[in-house]
C-alpha positions in Angstrom: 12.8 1.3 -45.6 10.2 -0.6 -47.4 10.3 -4.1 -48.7 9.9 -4.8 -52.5 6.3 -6.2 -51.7 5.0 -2.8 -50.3 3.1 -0.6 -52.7 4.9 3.2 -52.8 2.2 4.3 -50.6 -1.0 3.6 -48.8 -4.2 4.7 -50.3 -6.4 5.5 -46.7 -10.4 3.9 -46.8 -13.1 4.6 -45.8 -14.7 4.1 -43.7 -11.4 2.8 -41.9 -13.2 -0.8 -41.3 -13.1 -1.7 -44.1 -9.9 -2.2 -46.7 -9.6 -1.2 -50.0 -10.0 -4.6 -51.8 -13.6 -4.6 -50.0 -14.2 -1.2 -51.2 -13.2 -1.6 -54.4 -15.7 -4.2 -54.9 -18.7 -2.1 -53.0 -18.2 0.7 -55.6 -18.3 -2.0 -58.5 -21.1 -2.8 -57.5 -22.4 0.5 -56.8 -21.6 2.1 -60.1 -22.7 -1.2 -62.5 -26.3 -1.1 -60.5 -26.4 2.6 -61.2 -25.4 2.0 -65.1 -28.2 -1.3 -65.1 -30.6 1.4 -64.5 -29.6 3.6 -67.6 -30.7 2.7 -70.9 -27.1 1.0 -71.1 -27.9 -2.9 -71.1 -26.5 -4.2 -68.2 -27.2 -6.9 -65.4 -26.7 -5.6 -61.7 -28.2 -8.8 -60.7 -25.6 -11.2 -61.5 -23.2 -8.8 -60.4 -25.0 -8.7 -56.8 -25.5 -12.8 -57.2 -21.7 -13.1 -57.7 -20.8 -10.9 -54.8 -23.1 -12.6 -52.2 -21.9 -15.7 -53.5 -18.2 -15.0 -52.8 -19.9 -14.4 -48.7 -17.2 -11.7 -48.2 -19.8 -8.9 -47.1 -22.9 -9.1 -45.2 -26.2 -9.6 -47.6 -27.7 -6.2 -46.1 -24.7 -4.3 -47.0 -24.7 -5.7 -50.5 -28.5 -4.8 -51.1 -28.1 -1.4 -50.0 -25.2 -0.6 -52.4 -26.8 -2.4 -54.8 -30.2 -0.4 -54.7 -28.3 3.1 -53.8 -26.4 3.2 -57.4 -29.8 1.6 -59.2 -32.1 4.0 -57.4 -29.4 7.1 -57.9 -29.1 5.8 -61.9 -33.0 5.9 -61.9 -32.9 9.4 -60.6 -30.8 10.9 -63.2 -33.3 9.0 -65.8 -36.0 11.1 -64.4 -33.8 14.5 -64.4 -33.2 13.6 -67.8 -36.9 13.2 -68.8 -37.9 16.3 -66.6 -36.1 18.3 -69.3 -36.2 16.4 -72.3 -39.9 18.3 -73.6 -38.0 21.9 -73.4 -34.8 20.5 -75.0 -37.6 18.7 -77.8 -39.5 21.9 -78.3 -36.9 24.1 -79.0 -35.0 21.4 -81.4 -38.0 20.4 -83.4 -39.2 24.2 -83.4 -35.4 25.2 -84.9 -35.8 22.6 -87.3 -33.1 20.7 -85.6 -32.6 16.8 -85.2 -33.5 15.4 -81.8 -33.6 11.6 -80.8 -37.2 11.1 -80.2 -40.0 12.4 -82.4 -43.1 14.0 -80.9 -44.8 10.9 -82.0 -42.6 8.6 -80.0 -43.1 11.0 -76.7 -46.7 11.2 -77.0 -46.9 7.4 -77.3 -44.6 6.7 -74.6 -46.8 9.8 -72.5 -50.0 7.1 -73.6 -49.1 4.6 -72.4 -47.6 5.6 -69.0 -50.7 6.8 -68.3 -52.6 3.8 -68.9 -51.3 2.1 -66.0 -50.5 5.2 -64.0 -48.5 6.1 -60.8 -48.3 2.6 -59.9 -46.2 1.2 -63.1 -43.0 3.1 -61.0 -42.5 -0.2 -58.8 -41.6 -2.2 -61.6 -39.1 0.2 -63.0 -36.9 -2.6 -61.9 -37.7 -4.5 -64.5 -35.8 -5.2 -68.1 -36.6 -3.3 -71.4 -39.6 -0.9 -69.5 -38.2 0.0 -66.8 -35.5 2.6 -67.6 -38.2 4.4 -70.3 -41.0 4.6 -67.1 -38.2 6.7 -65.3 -37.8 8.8 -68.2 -41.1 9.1 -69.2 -42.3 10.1 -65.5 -39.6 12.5 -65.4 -41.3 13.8 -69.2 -44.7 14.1 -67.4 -43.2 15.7 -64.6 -44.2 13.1 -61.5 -43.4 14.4 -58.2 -40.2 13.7 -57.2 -40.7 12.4 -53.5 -43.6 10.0 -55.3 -41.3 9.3 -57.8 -38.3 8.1 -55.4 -40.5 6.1 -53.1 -42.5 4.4 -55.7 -38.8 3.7 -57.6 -37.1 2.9 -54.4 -39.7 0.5 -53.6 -39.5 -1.6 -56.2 -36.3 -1.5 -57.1 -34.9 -2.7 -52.7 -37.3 -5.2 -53.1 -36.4 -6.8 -56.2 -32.5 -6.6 -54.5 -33.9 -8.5 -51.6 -35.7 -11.1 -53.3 -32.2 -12.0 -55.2 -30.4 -11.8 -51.7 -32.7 -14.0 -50.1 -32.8 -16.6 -53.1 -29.2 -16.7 -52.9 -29.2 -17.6 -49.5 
């Protein structure tokens, strides 16, 4: 028989080394640094900052979740991007509203390709950021290029913030 304190039942983790309290806070984290890197305004850096701070997980760990969920968010910025010029074609053709005017893509288009490839490993940053993934998704940048150029940036931004923590 269980005592009153027991919960009903026992949710199994994993991986089994690590309970469900530190899970729950690795998937937080996870899923706000993959929302950071929408166009949804959100800080992933305070939330990392306020995990390492509490010291229950190792700073490695932390940075890796951290960049997984922004990198993955970035991703899905991209896929967006990659078939936002067939969705615009077809809704400005019909005569149909759609979000972004020709003259806002081909100014966005512009201006990625002033500073080219390299703009990618500062997709990290505020405000530009989350538009470059979207727009390099638009003009159709190779994936692979895409994620290591992204990736890049994005783990060492994460590591600079672990380490200034420290």
């Amino acid at each position: 028989m269980e005592s009153g304190h027991d919960p009903p039942f026992h949710w199994p983790c994993t991986p089994a080394t690590i309970p469900c309290p530190a899970m729950t806070v690795l998937f937080t984290l996870f899923f706000g640094s993959f929302l950071a890197a929408t166009i949804l305004p959100f800080s992933s850096e305070a939330m990392l900052v306020a995990t390492l701070m509490e010291g229950a997980h190792p700073s490695w760990l932390l940075v890796t979740v951290a960049s997984a969920g922004n990198i993955l968010g970035a991703c899905i910025n991209w896929l967006i991007g990659r078939y936002l010029r067939h969705w615009q074609t077809q809704r400005l053709a019909a005569g149909k509203y759609f979000p972004f005017s020709q003259a806002t893509t081909d100014k966005a288009t512009e201006r990625f390709n002033r500073y080219g490839l390299w703009s990618l490993l500062f997709a990290f940053l505020p405000i530009v950021g989350d538009p470059l993934t979207f727009v390099a998704g638009m003009l159709r940048v190779k994936f692979w290029l895409f994620l290591l150029l992204v990736s890049i940036g994005k783990i060492a931004r994460y590591i600079f913030v672990a380490a200034a923590v420290s």
